[in-house]
C-alpha positions as CSV (number, residue, x, y, z in Angstrom):
1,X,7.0,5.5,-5.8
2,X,5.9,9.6,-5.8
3,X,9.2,10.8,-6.3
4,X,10.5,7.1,-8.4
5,X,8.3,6.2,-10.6
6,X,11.1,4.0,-12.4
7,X,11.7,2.0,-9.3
8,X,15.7,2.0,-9.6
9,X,17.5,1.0,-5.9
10,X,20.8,0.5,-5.8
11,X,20.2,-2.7,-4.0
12,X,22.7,-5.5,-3.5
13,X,20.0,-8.2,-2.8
14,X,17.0,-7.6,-0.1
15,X,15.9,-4.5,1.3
16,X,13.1,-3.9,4.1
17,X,11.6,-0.8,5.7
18,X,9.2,0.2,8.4
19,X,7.7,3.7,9.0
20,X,5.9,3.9,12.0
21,X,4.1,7.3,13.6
22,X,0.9,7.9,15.2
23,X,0.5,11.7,13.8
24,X,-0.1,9.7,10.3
25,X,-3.2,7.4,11.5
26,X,-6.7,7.8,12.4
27,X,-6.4,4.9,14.6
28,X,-4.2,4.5,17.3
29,X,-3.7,0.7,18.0
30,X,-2.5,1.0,13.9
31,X,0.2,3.4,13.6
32,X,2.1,1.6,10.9
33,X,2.9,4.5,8.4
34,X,4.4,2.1,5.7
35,X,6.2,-1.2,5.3
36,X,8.4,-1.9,2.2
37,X,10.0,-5.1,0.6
38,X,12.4,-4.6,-2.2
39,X,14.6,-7.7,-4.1
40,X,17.1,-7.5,-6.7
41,X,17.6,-10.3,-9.2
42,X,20.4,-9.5,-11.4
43,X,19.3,-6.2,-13.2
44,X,15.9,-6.6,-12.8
45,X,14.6,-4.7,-9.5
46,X,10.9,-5.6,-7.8
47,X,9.4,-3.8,-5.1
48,X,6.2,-3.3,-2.9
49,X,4.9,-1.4,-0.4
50,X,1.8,-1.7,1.9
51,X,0.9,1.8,3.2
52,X,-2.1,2.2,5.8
53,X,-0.5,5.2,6.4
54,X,-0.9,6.8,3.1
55,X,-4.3,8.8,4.0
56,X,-6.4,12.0,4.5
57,X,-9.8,12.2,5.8
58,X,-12.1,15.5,5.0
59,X,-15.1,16.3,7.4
60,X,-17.6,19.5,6.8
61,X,-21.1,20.3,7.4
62,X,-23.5,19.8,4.3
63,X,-25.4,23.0,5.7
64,X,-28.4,21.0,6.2
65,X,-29.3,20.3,9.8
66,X,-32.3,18.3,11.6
67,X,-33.7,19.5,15.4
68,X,-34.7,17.2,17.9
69,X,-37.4,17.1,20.2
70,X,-35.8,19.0,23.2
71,X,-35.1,21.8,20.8
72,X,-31.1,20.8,20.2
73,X,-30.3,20.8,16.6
74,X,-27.7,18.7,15.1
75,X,-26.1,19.2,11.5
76,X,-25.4,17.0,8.4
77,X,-21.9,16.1,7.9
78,X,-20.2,14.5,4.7
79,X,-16.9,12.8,5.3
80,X,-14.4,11.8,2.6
81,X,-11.8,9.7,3.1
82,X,-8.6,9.1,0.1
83,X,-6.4,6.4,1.2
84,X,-3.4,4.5,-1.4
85,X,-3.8,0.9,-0.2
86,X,-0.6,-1.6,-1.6
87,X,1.5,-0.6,-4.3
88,X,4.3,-2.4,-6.8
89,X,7.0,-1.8,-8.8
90,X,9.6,-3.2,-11.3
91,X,12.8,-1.5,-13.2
92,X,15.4,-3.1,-15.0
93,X,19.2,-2.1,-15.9
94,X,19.8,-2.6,-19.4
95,X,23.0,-1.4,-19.5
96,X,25.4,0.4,-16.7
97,X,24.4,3.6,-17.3
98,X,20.5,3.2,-18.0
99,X,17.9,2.0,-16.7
100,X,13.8,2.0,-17.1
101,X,10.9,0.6,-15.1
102,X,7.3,1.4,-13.9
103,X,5.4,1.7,-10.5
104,X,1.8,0.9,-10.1
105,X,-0.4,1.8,-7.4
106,X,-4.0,1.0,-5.9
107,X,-6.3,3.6,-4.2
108,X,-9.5,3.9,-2.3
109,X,-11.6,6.4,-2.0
110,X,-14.9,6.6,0.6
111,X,-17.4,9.4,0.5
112,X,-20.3,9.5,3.3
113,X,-22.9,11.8,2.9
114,X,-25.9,12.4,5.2
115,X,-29.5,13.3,4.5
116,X,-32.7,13.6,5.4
117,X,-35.5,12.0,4.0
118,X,-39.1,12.6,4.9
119,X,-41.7,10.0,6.5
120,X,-45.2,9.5,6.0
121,X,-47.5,7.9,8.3
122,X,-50.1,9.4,10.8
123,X,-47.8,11.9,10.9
124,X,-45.1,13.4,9.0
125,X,-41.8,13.1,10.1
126,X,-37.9,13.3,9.0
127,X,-35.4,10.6,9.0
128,X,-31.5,11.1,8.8
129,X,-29.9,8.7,6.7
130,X,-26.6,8.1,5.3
131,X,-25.1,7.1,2.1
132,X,-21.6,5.5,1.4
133,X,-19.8,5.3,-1.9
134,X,-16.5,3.7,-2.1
135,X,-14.4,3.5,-5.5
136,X,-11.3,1.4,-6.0
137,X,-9.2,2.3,-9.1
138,X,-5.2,2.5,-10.1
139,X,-2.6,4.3,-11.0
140,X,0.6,3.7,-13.1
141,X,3.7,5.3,-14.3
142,X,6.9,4.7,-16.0
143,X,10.1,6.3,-15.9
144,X,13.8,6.2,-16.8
145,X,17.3,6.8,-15.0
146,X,20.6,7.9,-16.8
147,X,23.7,7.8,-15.2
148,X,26.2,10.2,-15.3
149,X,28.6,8.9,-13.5
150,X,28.4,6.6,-10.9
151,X,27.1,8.6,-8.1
152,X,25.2,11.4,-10.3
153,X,22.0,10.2,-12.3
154,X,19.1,12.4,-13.8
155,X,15.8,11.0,-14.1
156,X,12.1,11.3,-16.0
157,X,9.1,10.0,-15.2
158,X,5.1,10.4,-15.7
159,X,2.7,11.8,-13.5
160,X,-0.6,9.8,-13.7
161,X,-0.2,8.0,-17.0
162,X,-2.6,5.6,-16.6
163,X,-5.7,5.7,-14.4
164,X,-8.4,3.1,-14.4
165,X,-11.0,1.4,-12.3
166,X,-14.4,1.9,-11.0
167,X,-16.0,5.5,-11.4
168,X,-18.7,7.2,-9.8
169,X,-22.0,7.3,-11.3
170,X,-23.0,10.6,-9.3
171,X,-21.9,13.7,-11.2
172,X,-21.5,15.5,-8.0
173,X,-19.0,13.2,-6.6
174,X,-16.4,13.5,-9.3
175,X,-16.2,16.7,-8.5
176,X,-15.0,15.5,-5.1
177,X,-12.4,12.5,-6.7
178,X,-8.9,12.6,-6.4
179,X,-7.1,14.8,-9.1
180,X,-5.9,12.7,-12.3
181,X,-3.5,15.3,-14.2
182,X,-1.2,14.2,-16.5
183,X,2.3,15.9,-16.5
184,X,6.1,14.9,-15.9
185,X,8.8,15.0,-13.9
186,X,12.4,15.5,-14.1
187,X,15.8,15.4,-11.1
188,X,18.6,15.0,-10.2
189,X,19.7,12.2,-8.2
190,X,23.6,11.9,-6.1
191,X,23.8,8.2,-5.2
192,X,25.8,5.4,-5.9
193,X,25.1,3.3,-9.0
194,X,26.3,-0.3,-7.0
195,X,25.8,-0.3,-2.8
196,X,29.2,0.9,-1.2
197,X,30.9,-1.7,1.1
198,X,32.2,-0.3,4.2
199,X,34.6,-2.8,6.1
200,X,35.5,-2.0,10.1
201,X,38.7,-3.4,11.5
């Protein structure tokens, strides 16, 4: 869906895909990257993808930190996590030589910040606590294929079109959100219009 927004496959009928690698996970009894189920009904094309894979986690110190009784001192960590969950997509050939169509994605985003908070009682004391925000929104674009000839097509598409969902009430984390910038994109593409049949003897 990053680099075809349209959703065009020269698919005869089904087409199913597995990426599996444990560099891409955080957890190692998952290391499903990204599974992929595509169907072709006549000229339209639908698509979708489940990607627990699709994920980058950011841990730093908050420069705040808290010492303990035996004179160790520990620091305050935020941890962000941006993850794309499931995503979909639909194109349709209107003609042999053109096509058009749209992808739409969802994504999560997790942000846990520590702090301390101060306790009083008989004495005065300080507490470490934590604070989790998550935000769910989407993301959609559209794009369209030409074909040149029947292995040669050129394609444009829209970065970040559409973006909606929750937001974050706290000014500081927007700062912190995933980047939303509109812009475009243009290729070339050298691959058959219609799958090739190859027959062995």
């Amino acid at each position: 869906f990053e680099g075809n927004p349209s959703n065009y496959f020269p698919l005869r009928d089904w087409s199913f895909s597995v990426t599996y690698g444990g560099e891409f996970s955080d957890n190692i009894s998952s290391n499903i990257y990204l599974i992929s189920l595509s169907k072709k009904i006549g000229g339209h094309s639908l698509s979708a993808r489940y990607s627990p894979g699709y994920q980058k986690e950011f841990s730093f110190s908050s420069g705040e930190s808290i010492m303990f009784e035996d004179s160790s001192v520990q620091s305050l960590n935020s941890n962000f996590t941006y993850k794309e969950l499931f995503g979909f997509g639909y194109s349709y050939l209107f003609a042999s030589y053109f096509s058009a169509g749209f992808s739409l994605r969802m994504f999560e985003e997790n942000f846990n910040q520590e702090f301390l908070t101060p306790v009083f009682s008989d004495t005065l004391y300080i507490v470490r606590n934590s604070e989790k925000v998550k935000r769910n929104f989407w993301k959609a674009d559209i794009g369209i294929n030409y074909f040149l000839s029947e292995f040669v097509s050129l394609s444009v598409s829209s970065i970040n079109l559409l973006n909606f969902g929750e937001t974050h009430s706290d000014e500081t984390l927007r700062n912190y959100e995933l980047k939303m910038d509109r812009g475009f994109m243009a290729g070339v593409s050298f691959a058959p219009l219609k799958p090739i049949s190859i027959n062995f003897l």
